[in-house]
C-alpha positions as CSV (number, residue, x, y, z in Angstrom):
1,X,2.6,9.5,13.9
2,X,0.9,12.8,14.5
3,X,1.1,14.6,17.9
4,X,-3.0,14.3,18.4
5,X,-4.3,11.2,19.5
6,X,-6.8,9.3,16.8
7,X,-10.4,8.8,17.9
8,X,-11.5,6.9,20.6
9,X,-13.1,3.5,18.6
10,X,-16.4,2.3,19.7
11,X,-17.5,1.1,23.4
12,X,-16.5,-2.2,23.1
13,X,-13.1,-1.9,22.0
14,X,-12.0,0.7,24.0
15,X,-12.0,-1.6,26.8
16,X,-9.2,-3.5,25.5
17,X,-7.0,-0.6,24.1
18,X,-7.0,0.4,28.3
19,X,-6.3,-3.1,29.5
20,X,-2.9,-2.9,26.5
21,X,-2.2,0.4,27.5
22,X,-1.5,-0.7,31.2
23,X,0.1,-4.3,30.7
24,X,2.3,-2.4,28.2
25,X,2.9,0.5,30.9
26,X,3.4,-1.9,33.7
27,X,5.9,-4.0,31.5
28,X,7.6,-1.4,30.8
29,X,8.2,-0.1,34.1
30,X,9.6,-3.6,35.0
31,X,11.8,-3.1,32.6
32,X,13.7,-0.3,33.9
33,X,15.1,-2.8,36.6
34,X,14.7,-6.3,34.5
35,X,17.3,-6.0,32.2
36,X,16.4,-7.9,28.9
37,X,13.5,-6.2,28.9
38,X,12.9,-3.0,26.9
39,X,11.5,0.0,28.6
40,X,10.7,2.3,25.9
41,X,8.8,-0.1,23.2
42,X,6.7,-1.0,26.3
43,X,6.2,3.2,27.3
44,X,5.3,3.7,23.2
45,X,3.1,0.8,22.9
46,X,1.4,2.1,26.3
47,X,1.2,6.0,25.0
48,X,-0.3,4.2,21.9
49,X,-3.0,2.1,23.1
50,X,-4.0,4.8,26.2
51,X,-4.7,7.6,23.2
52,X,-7.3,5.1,21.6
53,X,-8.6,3.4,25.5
54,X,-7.5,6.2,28.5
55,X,-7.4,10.2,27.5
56,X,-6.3,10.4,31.0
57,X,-3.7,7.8,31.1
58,X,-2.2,9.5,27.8
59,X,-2.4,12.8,29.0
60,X,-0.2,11.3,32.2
61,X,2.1,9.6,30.1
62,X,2.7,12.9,28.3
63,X,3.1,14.8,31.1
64,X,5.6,13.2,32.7
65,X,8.8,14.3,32.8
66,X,11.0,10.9,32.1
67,X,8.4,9.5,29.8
68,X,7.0,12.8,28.2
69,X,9.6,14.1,26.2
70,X,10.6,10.6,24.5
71,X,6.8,9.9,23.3
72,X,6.3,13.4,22.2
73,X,9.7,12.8,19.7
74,X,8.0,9.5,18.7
75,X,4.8,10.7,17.8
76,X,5.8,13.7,16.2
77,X,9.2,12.2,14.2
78,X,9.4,8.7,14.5
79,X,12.9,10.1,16.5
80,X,14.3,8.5,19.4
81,X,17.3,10.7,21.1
82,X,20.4,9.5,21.0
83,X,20.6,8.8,25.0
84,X,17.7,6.4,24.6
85,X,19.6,4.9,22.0
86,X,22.9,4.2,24.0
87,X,21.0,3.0,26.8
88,X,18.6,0.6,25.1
89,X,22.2,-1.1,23.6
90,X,23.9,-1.2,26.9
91,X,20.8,-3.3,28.8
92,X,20.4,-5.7,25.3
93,X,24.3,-6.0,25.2
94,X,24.3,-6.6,29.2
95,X,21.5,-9.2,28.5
96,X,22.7,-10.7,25.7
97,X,26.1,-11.3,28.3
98,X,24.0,-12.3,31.0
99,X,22.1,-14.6,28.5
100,X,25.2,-16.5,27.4
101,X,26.7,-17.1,31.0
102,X,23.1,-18.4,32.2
103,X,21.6,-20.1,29.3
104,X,21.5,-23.9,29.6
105,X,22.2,-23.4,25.7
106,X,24.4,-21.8,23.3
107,X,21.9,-21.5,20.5
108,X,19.3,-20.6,23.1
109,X,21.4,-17.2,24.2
110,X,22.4,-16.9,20.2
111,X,18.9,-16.9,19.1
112,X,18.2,-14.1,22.0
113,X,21.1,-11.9,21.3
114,X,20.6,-11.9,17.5
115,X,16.9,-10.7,18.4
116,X,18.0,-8.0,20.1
117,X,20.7,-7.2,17.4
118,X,17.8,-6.5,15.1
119,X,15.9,-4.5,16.7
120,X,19.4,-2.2,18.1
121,X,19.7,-2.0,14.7
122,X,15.9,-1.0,13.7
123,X,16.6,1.7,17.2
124,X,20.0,2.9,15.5
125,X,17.8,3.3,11.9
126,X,15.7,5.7,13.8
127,X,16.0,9.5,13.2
128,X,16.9,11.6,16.5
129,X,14.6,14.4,17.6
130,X,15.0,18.1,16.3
């Protein structure tokens, strides 16, 4: 969880640590308007995978001013602010509503919402930044 990113690995895998780091990016940007989906996992998976597979990509990700911030708490704390926390729990709690009025099953939008339960949880566990 340190603030400086690892080593690039060898040639051949570096490949695929690019190709994660922009699925996860472009998942997570679809996020911001899909609710259900999570934004932030997708944005730390993406700062993750680009520090390993795309320097440049990381050092964008960093940079920016929405996204910056947030993975700088995460790699230096673990810590995700309180904001992100709120707002994380609103879209699951919207989609876990959403889920229940669409699903052609009950157990179907149970087994959905109680995912998301766990991991609101495992967000709540999280310290908040300094």
């Amino acid at each position: 969880m340190g603030a400086t990113p690892p080593e690039r690995p060898p040639g051949r895998f570096r490949w695929a640590w690019w190709l994660l780091a922009y699925v996860a990016l472009a998942l997570g940007l679809v996020g911001i308007v899909l609710p259900g989906l999570p934004t932030v996992p997708f944005v730390l998976l993406s700062a993750y995978a680009a520090a390993r597979g795309s320097r440049r990509l990381h050092e964008r990700l960093l940079a920016d001013p929405r996204f910056g911030p947030m993975i700088r708490d995460w790699q230096a704390q673990g810590a995700v602010s309180r904001r992100a926390k709120w707002l994380a729990t609103g879209t699951m709690a919207l989609a876990a509503v959403l889920m229940f009025v669409t699903a052609p099953r009950a157990w179907m939008a149970g087994i959905g919402t109680a995912v998301m339960a766990v991991v609101a949880t495992w967000l709540w566990l999280r310290p908040e930044p300094r």
